[in-house]
C-alpha positions as CSV (number, residue, x, y, z in Angstrom):
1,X,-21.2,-14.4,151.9
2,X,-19.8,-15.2,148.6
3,X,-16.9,-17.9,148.1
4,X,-14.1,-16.8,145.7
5,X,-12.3,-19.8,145.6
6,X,-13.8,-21.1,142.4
7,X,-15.0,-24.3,144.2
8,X,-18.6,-23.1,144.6
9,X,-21.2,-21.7,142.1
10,X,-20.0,-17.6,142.3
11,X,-19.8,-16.3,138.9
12,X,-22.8,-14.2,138.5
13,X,-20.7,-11.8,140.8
14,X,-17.6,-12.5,139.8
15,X,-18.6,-12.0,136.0
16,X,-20.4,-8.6,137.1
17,X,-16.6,-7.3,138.7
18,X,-15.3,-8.5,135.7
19,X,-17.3,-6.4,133.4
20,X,-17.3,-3.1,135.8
21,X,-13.2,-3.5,135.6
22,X,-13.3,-4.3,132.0
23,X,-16.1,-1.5,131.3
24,X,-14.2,1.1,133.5
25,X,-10.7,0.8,133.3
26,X,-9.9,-1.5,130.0
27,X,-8.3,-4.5,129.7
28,X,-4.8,-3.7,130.7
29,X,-6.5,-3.3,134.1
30,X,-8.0,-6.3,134.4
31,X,-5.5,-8.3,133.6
32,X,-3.4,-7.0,135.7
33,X,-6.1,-8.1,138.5
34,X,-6.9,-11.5,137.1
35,X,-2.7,-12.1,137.2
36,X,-2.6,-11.3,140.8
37,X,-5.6,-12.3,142.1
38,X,-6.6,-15.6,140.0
39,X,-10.2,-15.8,142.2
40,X,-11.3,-12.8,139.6
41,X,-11.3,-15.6,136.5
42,X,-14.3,-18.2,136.4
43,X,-12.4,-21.1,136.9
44,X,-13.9,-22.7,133.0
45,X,-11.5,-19.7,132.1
46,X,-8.5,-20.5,134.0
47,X,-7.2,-23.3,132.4
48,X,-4.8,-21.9,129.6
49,X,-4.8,-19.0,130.5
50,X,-0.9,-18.9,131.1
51,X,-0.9,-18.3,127.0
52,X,-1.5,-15.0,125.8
53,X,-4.7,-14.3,124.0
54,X,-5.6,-11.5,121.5
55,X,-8.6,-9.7,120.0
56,X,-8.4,-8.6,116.2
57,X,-9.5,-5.2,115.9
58,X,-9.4,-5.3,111.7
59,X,-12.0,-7.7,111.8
60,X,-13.7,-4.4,111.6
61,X,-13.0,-4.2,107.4
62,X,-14.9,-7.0,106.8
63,X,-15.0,-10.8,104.7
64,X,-11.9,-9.3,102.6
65,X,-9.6,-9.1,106.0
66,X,-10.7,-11.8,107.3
67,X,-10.1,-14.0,104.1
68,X,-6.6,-12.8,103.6
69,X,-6.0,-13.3,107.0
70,X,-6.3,-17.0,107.0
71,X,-4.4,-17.4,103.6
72,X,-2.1,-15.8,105.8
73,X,-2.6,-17.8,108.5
74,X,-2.1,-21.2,106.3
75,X,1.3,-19.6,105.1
76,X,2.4,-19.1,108.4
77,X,2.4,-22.8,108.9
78,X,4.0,-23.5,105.5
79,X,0.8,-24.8,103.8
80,X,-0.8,-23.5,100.7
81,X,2.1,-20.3,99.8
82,X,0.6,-20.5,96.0
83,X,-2.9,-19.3,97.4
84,X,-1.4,-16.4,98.8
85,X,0.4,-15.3,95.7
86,X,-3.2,-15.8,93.9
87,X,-5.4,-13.9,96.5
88,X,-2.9,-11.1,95.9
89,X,-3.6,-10.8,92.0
90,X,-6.9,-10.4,92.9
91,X,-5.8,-7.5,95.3
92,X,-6.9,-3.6,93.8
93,X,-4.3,-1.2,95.3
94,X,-6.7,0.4,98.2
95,X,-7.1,-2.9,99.7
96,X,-3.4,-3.1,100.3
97,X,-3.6,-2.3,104.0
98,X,-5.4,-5.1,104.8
99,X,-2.6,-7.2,103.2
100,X,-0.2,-5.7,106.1
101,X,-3.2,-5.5,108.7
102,X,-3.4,-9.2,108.4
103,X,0.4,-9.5,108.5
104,X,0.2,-8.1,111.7
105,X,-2.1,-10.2,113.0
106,X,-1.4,-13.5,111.7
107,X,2.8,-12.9,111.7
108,X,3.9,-9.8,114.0
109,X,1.6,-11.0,117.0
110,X,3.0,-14.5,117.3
111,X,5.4,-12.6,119.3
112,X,3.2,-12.7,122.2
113,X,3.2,-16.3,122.9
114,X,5.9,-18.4,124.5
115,X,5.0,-21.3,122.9
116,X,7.8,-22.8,120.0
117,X,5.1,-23.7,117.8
118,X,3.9,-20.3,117.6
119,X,7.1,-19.1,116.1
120,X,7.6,-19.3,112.5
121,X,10.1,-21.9,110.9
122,X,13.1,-19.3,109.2
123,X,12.2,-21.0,105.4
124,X,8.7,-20.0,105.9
125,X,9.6,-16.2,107.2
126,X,11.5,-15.8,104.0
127,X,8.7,-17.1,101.8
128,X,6.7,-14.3,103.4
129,X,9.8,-11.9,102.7
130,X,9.6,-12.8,99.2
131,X,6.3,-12.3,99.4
132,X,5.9,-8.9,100.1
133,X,9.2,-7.9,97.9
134,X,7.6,-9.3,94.7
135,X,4.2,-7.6,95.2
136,X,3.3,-5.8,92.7
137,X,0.6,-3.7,94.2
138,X,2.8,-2.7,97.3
139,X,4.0,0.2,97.1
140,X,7.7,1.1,98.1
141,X,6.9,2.7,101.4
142,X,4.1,-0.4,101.9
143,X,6.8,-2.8,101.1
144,X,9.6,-1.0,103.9
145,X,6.6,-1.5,106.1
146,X,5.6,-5.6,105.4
147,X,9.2,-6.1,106.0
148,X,9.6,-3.8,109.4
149,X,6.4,-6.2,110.7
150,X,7.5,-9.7,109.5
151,X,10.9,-9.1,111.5
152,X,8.8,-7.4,114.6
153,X,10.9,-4.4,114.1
154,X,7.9,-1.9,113.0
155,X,8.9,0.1,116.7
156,X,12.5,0.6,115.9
157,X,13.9,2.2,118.9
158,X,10.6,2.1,120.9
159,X,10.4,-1.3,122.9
160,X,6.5,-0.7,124.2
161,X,5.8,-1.5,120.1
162,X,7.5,-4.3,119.8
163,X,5.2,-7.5,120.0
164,X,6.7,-9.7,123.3
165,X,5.1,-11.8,125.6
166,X,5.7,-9.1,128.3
167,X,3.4,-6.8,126.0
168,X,1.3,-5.1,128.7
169,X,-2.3,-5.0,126.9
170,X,-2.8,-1.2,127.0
171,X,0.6,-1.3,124.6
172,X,-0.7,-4.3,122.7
173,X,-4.0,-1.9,122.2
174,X,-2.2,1.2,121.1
175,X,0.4,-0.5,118.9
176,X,-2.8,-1.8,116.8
177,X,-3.9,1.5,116.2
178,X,-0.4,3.1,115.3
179,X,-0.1,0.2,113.2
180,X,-3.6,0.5,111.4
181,X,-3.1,4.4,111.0
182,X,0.3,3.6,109.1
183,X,-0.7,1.3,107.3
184,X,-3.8,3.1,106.0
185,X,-2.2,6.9,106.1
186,X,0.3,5.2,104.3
187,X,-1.5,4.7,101.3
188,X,-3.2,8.0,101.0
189,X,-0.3,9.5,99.1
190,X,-2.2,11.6,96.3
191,X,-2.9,15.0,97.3
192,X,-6.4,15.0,98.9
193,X,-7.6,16.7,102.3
194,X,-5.2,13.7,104.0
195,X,-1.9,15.3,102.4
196,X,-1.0,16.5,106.5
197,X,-0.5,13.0,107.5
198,X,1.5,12.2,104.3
199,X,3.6,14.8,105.0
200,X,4.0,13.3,108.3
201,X,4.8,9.9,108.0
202,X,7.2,10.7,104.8
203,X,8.6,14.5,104.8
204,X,7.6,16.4,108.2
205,X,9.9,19.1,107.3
206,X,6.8,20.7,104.9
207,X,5.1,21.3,108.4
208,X,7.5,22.9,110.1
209,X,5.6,26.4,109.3
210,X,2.5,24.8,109.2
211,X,-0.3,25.0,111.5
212,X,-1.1,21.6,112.9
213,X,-4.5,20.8,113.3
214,X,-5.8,20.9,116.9
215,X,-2.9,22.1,118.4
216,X,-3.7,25.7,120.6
217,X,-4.0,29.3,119.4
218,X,-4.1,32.5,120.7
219,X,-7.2,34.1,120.9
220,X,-6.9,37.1,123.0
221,X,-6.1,39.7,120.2
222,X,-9.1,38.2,118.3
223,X,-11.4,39.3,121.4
224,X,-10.0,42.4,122.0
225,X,-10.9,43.3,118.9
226,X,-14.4,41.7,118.8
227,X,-15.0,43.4,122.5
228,X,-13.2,46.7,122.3
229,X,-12.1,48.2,125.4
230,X,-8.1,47.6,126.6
231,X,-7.5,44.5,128.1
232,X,-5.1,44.2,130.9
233,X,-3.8,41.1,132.9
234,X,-3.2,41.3,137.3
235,X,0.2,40.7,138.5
236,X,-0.2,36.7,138.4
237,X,-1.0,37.2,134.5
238,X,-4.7,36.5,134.2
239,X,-6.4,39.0,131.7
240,X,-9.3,41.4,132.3
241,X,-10.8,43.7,130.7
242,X,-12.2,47.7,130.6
243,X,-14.8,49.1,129.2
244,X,-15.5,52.6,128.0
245,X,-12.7,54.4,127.4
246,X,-10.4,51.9,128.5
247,X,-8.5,53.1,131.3
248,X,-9.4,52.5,135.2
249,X,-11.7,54.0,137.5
250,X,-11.9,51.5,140.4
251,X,-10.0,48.8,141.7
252,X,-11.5,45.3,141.7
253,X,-10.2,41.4,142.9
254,X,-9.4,39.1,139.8
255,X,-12.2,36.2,139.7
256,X,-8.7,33.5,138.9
257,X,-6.3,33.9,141.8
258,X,-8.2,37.1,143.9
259,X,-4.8,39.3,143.8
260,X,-6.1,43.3,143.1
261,X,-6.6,44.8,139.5
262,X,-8.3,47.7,138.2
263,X,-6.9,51.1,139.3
264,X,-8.3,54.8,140.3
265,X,-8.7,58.0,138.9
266,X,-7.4,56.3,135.4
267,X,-4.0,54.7,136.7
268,X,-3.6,51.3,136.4
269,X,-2.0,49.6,139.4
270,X,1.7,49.4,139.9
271,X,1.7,45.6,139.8
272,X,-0.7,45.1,136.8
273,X,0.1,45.5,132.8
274,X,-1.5,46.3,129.9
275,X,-1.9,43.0,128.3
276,X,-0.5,42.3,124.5
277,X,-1.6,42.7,121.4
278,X,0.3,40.7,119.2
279,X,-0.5,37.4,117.9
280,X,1.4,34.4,119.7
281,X,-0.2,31.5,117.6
282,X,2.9,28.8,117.3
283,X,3.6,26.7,113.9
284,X,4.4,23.1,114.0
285,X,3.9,20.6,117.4
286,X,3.1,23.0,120.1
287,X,1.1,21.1,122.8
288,X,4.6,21.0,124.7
289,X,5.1,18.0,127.4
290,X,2.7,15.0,127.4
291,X,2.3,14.7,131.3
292,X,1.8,19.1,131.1
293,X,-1.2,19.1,129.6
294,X,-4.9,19.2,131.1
295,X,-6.2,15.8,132.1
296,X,-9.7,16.9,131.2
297,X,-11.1,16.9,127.4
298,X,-11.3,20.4,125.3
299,X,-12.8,21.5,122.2
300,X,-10.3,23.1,119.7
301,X,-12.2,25.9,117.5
302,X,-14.8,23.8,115.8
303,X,-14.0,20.5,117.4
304,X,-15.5,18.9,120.1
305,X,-13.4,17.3,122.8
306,X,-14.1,13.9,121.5
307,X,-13.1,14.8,117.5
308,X,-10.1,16.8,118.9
309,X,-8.9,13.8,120.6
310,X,-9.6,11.6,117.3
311,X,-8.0,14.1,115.6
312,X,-4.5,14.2,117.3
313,X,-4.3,10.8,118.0
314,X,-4.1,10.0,114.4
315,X,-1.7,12.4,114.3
316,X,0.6,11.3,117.0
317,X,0.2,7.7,115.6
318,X,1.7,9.3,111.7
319,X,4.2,11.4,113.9
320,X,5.4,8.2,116.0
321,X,5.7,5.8,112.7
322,X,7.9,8.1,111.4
323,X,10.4,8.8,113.9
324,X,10.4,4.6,114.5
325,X,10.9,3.7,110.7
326,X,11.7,7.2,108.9
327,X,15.1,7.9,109.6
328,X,15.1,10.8,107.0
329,X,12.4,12.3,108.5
330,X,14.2,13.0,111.7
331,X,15.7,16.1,111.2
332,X,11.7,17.4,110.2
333,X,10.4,16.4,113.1
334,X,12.9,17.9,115.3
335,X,12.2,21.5,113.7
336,X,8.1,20.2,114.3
337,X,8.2,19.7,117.8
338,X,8.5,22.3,120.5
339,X,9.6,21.9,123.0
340,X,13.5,21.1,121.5
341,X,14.1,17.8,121.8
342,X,16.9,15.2,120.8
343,X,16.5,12.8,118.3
344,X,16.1,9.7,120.5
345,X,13.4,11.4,122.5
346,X,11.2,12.0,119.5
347,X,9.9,8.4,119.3
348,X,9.0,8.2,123.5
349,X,7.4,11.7,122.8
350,X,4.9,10.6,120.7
351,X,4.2,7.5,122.0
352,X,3.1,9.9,125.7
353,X,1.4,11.6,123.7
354,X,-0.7,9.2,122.2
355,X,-1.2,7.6,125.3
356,X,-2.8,10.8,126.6
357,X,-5.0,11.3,123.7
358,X,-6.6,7.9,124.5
359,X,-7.1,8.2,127.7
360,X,-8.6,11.4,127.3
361,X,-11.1,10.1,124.3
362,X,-12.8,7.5,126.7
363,X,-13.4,10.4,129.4
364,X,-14.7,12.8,126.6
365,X,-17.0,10.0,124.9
366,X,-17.4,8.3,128.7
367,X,-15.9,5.0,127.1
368,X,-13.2,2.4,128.1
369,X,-9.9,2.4,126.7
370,X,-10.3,-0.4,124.7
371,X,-13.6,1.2,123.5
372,X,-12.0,4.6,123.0
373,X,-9.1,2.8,120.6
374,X,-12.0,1.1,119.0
375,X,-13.9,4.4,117.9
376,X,-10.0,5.0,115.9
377,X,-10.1,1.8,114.5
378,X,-13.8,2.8,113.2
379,X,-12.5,6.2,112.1
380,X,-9.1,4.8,110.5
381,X,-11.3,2.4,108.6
382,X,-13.6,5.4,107.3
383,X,-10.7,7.0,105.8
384,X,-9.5,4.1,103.7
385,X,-13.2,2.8,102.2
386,X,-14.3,6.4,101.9
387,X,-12.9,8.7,99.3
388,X,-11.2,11.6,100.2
389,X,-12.0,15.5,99.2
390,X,-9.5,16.5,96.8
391,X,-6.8,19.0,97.5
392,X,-9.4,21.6,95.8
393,X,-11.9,21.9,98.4
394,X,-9.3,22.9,101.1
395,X,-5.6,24.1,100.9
396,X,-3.8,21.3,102.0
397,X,-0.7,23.2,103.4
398,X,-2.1,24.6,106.2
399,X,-0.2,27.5,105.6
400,X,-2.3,30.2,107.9
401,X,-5.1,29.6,111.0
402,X,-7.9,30.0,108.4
403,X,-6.8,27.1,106.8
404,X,-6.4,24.9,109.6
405,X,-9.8,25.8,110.8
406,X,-11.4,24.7,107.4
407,X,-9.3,21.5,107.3
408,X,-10.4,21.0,110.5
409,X,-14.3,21.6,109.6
410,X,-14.4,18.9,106.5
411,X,-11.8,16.0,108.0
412,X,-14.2,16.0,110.9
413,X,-17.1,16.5,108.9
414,X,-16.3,13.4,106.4
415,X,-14.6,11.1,108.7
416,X,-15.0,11.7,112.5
417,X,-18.4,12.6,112.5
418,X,-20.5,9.3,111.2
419,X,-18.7,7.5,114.1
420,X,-19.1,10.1,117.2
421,X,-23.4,11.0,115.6
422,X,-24.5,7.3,116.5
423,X,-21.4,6.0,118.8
424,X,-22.9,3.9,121.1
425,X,-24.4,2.1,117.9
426,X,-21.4,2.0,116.4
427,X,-19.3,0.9,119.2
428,X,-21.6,-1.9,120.1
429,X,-22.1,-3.1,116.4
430,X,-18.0,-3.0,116.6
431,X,-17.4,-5.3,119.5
432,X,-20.2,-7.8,118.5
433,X,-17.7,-8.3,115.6
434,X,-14.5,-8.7,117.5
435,X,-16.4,-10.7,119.9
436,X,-18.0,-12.8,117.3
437,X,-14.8,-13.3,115.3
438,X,-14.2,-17.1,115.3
439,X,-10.0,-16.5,115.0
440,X,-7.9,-19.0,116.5
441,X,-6.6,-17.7,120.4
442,X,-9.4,-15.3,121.2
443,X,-9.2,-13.2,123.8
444,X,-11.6,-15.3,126.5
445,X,-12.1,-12.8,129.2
446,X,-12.5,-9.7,126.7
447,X,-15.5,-12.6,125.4
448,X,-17.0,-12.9,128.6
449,X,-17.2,-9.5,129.4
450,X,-19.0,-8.8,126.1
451,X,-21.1,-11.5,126.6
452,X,-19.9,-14.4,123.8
453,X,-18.7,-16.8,126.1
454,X,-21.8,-16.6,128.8
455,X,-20.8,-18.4,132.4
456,X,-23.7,-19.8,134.2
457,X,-24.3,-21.2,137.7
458,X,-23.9,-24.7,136.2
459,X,-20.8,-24.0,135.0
């Protein structure tokens, strides 16, 4: 018999449900259970728990972040403006997304709290305006951006990015990672292997021929003419093949849906076709519907399920930061996307999207969702303190499948593939350093589960 009411020593077990919600279905998940059914929290944890609390995933960049994120954080609360100014000089341009990942963090995410003195006094906001506006290092698409997060409007028209205190956390955990994709994608603007997601976030209409990495191709005419033979499909579509000299002898049942194919005495059936030929490969956004596709990870030519998942989230989180704060780029992104969509669908669209491809990363790497969004952050990170092939290794275009495939080789080779070789290393070493981080309003139960804030009997 074990007492849930908090009164009596029970958090061993309690802590063990805790972790098994946290470590299984993310954090959105449990705290949707700990809301409703309070018993789930050690009671040390209850108290304050009405306040919103938050886990920094940029902690990940290091003493840099972390330092600009206090200056920040002294700003905020109208103290010490001139340090900010000075840590700034000090600033080399690559290390301007931590400047607006800190932002984020220490400005954007005071949304989340209820609490008066969480919201910043109007003087101080335009301080931080001024800020941004006069930095030198910024560029002008790095400046629009500052600005877009110190007035909480980095979502535009999509309300699941704006920072409120309603912010489900699955939201809260994807908004980081479009926000930390933006903000480093952003940057890469010389032409290197990264040019697709420039093109994205600033002119999408260079894509519209393009061949977007990961999205499907059509392979049939490729093994009909590596098997030989004539391939043919039954009457519910599914191909087969046969042999020889290509034309029917017997009649068979199809191994898909067990409907009659083959023929006799060389005649094909009435109700089966000679399958096509041509090449149906689509340009641009073809992966169609969010909630059509296949709720089960798949490779993509060279990629594994897990880097083809890395792959198009990062994608979908350059695609969705341009239809929220790129109004120009509207009008490419319609012509990217098929199915056809309206212009105030796009930004929804993506978000779906993105949603799907984090889902389907923790089932390919068997990890949470939070962990799954981590494994981006560590990518995302990879790409900014690494430096990228140049636009001579691999034309950047992606003008024909060839291309695409080899793009796809060396980003995974250079970026997604030090994080998936050693990822339960990685991903561990990761959350020891969001659990370790000592900033103000940590997430307690995301601690416990991870093991920084340890709940004993005597507790």
């Amino acid at each position: 018999h074990i007492d849930v009411t908090g009164d009596s020593d029970t958090t061993g077990p309690i802590v063990y449900l805790l972790k098994l919600l946290m470590r299984q279905y993310g954090t959105d998940c449990l705290q949707r259970v700990s809301k409703d059914h309070q018993w789930v929290v050690p009671q040390i944890l209850r108290q304050g728990q009405e306040e919103k609390q938050i886990r920094d995933p940029f902690v990940l960049h290091g003493q840099l972040y972390t330092e600009l994120r206090e200056v920040i954080t002294q700003a905020a609360i109208g103290k010490h403006f001139e340090l900010l100014f000075k840590a700034s000089e000090d600033l080399i341009p690559r290390q301007a997304p931590l400047l607006l990942l800190a932002l984020y963090e220490r400005v954007t995410m005071r949304h989340c709290s209820t609490l008066p003195s969480k919201q910043l006094l109007p003087y101080i906001l335009g301080e931080l305006v001024r800020f941004i506006a006069e930095c030198k290092f910024l560029s002008k698409k790095l400046k629009l951006m500052g600005k877009a997060l110190l007035a909480n409007e980095q979502g535009g028209p999509l309300a699941p990015l704006k920072v409120t205190p309603e912010q489900p956390s699955l939201h809260q955990t994807l908004g980081a990672v479009v926000v930390h994709a933006a903000a480093v994608l952003q940057f890469m603007h010389k032409v290197t292997v990264l040019q697709p997601f420039t093109s994205m976030l600033n002119n999408p209409t260079t894509l519209a021929k393009a061949y977007l990495p990961t999205m499907p191709e059509d392979s049939l005419p490729e093994v009909q003419r590596a098997i030989g033979g004539t391939f043919y499909v039954c009457r519910r579509g599914h191909p087969y093949l046969v042999t020889e000299c290509g034309r029917p002898m017997v009649e068979y049942t199809c191994n898909v849906c067990g409907s009659r194919i083959g023929g006799v005495n060389h005649t094909l059936r009435h109700d089966n076709r000679q399958a096509r030929r041509t090449d149906e490969t689509q340009t641009g956004h073809c992966l169609g519907q969010p909630q059509g596709r296949s709720s089960v990870p798949a490779p993509e030519r060279s990629l594994s399920p897990a880097a083809c998942c890395i792959l198009r989230a990062l994608m979908h989180s350059a695609l969705l930061w341009a239809s929220c704060n790129n109004q120009a780029a509207t009008e490419g992104l319609l012509k990217l996307v098929k199915p056809r969509l309206r212009s105030a669908q796009l930004p929804e669209f993506f978000w779906c999207h993105l949603e799907k491809d984090l889902q389907l990363l923790g089932l390919a790497t068997g990890k949470s969702v939070d962990e799954a969004a981590i494994i981006l952050h560590l990518v995302i990170r990879g790409i900014l303190t690494q430096e990228p092939p140049g636009a001579d290794t691999v034309v950047s275009s992606l003008r024909a499948r060839n291309t695409r495939q080899e793009w796809e080789r060396i980003f995974k080779q250079v970026y997604i593939q030090p994080v998936l070789e050693r990822v339960e290393k990685n991903v561990t070493k990761a959350l020891d350093c969001i659990v370790n981080d000592d900033s103000q309003g940590q997430d307690q139960l995301f601690c416990l589960v991870y093991e920084k804030v340890r709940v004993t009997e005597s507790d």
